[in-house]
C-alpha positions as a printed NumPy array, in Angstrom:
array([[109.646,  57.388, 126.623],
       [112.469,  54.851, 125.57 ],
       [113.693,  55.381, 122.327],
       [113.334,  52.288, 119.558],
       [116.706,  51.663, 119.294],
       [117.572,  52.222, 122.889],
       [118.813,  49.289, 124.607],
       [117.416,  48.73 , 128.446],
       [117.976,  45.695, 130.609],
       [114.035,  44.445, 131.879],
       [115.333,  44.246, 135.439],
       [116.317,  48.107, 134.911],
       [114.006,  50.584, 136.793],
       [112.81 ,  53.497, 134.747],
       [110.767,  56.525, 136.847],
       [107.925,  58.367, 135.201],
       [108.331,  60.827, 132.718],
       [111.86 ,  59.627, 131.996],
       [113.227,  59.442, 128.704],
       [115.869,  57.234, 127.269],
       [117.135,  58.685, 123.586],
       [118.856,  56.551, 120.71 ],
       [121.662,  54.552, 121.439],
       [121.536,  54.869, 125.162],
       [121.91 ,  51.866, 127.379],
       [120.694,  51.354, 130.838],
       [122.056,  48.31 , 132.016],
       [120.672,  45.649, 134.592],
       [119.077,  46.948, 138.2  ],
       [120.011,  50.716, 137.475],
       [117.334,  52.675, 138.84 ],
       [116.226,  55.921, 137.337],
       [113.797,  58.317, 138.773],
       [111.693,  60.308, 137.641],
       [111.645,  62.579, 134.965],
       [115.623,  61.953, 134.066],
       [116.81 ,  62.415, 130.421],
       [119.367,  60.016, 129.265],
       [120.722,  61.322, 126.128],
       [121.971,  59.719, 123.281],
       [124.978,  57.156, 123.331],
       [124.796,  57.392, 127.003],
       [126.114,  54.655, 129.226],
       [124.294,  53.554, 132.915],
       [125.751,  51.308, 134.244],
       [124.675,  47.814, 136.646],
       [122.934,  48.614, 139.592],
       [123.461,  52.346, 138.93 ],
       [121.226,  54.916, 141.532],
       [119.813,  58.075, 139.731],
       [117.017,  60.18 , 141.49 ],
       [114.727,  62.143, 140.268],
       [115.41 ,  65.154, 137.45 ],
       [118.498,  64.028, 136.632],
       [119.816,  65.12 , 133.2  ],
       [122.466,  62.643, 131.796],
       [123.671,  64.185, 128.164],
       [124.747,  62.218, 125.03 ],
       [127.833,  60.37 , 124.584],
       [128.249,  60.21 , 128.896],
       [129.49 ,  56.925, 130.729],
       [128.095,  56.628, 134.042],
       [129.924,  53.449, 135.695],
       [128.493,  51.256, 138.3  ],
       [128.215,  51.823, 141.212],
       [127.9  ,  55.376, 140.489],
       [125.157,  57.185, 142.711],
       [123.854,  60.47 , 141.08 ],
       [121.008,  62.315, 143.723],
       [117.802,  64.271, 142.407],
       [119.046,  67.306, 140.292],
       [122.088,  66.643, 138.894],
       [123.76 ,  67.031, 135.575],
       [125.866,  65.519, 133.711],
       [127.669,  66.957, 130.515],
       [128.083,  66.07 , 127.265],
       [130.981,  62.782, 126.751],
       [131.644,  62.771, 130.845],
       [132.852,  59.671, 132.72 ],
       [132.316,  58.724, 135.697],
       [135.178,  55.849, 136.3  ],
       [134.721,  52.646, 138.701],
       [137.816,  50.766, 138.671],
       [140.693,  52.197, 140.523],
       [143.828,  49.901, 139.406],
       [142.996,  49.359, 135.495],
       [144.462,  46.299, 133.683],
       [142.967,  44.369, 131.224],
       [145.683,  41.508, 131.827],
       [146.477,  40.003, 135.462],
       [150.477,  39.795, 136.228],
       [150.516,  36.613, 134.811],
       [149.112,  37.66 , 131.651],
       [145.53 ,  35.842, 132.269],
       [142.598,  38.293, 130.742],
       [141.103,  40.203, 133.949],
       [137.639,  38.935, 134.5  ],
       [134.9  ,  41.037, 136.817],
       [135.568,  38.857, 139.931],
       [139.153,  40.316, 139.512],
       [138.155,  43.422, 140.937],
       [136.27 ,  45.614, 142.981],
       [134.481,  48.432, 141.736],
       [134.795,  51.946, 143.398],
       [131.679,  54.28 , 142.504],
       [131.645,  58.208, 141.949],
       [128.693,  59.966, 143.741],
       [127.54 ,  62.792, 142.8  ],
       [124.868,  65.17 , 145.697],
       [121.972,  66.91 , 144.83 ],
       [122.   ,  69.504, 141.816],
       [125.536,  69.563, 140.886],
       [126.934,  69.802, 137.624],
       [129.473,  67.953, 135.82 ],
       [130.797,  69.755, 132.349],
       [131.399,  68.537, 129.305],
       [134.33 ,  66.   , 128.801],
       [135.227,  65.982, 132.34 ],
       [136.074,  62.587, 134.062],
       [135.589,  61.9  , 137.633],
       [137.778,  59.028, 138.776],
       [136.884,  56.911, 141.636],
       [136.278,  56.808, 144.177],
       [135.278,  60.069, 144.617],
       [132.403,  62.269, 145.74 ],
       [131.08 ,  65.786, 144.321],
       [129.409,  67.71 , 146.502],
       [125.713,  69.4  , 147.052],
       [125.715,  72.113, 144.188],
       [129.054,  71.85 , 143.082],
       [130.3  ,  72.267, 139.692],
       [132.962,  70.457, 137.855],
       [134.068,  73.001, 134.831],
       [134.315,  71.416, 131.412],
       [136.972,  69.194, 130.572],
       [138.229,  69.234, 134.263],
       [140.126,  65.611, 135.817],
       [138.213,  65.288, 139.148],
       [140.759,  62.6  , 141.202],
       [139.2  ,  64.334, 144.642],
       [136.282,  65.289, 146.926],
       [134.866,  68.106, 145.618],
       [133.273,  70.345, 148.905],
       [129.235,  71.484, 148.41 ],
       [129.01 ,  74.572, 146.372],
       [132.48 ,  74.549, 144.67 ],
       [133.945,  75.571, 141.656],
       [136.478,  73.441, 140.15 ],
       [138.343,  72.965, 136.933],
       [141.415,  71.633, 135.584],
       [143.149,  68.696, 135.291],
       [143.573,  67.539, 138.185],
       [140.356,  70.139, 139.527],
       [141.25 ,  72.418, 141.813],
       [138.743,  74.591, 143.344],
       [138.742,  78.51 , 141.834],
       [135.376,  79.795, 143.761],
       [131.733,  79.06 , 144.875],
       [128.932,  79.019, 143.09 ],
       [125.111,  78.565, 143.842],
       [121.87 ,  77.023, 143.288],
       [121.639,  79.028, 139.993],
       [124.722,  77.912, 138.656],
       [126.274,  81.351, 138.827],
       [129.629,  81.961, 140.785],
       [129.518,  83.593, 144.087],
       [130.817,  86.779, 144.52 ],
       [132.042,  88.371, 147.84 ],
       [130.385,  90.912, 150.158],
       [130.555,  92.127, 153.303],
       [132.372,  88.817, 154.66 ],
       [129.639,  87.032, 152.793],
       [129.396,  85.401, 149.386],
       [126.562,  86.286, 147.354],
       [124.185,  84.652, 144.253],
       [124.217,  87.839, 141.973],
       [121.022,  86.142, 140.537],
       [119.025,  84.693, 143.39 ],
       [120.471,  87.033, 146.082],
       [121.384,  83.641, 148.132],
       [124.119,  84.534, 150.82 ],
       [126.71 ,  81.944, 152.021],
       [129.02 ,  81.663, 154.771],
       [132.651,  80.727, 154.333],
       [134.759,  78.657, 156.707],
       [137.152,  76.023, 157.257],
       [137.211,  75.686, 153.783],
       [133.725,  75.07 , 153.666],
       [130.199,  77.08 , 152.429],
       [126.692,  76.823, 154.129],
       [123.804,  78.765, 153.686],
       [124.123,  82.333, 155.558]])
């Protein structure tokens, strides 16, 4: 379902079951999978790569080449930057044109989340099941399963599958809604 007053590019790919609300814009060779929901006033950029389930909430700017894997979510008014020495003017005062620059993409792994108002400047990369806490600066790698926030994010805990944060036991971290139990090290989680 694409929305009347949505605008998509014809060389954009749009997956089954995928809707595009009001005011969204999905420009040329972005890919979409399937059953996505690109909310209203969203941005996707050129040549963007969304999988599959991917919920991308109003008012969110999603710069190419950003690559977002099945499951993830993205908040409310989040941006996902491309560009990492911004000028709209060269030295010698000449307007900036694309071929002035090279653009840097954020990717984002399967099922993490991004919250609201938070801005991920490239290049960086957000890992498996992490989670980027509302209005947080993201200006590095952000390890599978963490917890981050602030501006810039730091990481406060671990969370899970089910979104909830970990909570230690027995040397272990546990989901207190799933039960899932991880295993810290080097900085790191995996699956226990």
């Amino acid at each position: 379902m694409i929305a009347a007053d949505a605008v998509v590019a014809d060389s954009a790919t749009i997956g089954k079951g995928t809707k595009v609300w009001g005011l969204a814009q999905v420009r040329e060779d972005a890919v979409l999978g399937r059953d996505c929901i690109v909310g209203r006033g969203a941005y996707v950029g050129t040549g963007v790569r969304i999988g599959d389930r991917v919920k991308i909430q109003n008012l969110a700017l999603v710069y190419e080449p950003a690559e977002l894997e099945d499951g993830v979510f993205i908040g409310p008014a989040v941006v996902l930057t491309n560009d990492e020495f911004p000028r709209a003017v060269s030295p010698d005062g000449r307007a900036k044109s694309a071929s002035d620059w090279t653009a840097v993409g954020v990717t984002i792994r399967e099922g993490a989340s991004i919250g609201a108002r938070s801005v991920c400047v490239a290049p960086v990369t957000i890992g498996r099941w992490a989670m980027v806490g509302a209005g947080s600066t993201v200006t590095r790698d952000v390890p599978d399963y963490a917890l981050v926030v602030g501006s810039p994010a730091r990481r406060i805990g671990w969370v899970g599958p089910a979104g909830r944060r970990l909570e230690q036991e027995d040397g272990e971290w546990v989901c207190p809604a799933t039960g899932a139990r991880f295993v810290e090290q080097d900085g790191t989680l995996r699956p226990a």
